[in-house]
N, C-alpha and C positions, 0 to 999 in steps of 0.2 A: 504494500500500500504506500504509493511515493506521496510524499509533503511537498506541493508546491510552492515559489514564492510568486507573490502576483504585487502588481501596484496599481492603483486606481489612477484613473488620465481625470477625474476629475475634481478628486480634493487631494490624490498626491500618497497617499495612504500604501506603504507599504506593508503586505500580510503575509500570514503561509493558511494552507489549506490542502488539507487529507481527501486526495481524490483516489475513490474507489474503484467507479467506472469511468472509461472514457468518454463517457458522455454527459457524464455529470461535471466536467468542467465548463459546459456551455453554460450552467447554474450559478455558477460562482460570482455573487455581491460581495460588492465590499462592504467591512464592518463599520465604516464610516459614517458612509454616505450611503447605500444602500444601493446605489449603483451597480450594473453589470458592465460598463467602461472599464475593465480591467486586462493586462496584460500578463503573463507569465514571465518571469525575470529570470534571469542566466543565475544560478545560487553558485556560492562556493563553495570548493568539495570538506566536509569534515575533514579535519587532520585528525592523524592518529600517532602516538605516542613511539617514539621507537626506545628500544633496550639500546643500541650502539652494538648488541653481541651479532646479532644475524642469526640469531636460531632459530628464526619463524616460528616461533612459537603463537599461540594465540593472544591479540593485545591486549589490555586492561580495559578496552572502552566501551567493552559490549559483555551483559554477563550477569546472573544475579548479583545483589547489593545487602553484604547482610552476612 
């Protein structure tokens, strides 16, 4: 289930939004203004943590908490 980010073209409004199906982004208002003027934004990729060792091991940032 991808998190998109979207900005509204008419109050500016950057958001994210959990789009399920493909078709359900034609839905997507902004929280703003309530508008459907919105566009999908280029997001940056999560960084992930490195050891420096290379043992590929699995990383700390995904995982029960606890």
């Amino acid at each position: 289930m991808p998190i998109y980010e979207y900005a509204c073209a008419s109050c500016g409004k950057v958001f994210e939004e959990l789009i399920l199906r493909a078709r359900d982004e034609a839905e997507v208002t902004c929280p703003g203004c309530g508008r459907r003027e919105v566009t999908r934004q280029m997001s940056r990729p999560a960084a992930t943590a490195s050891s420096g060792s290379g043992g590929g091991g699995p990383g700390r940032g995904c995982g029960p908490v606890g």
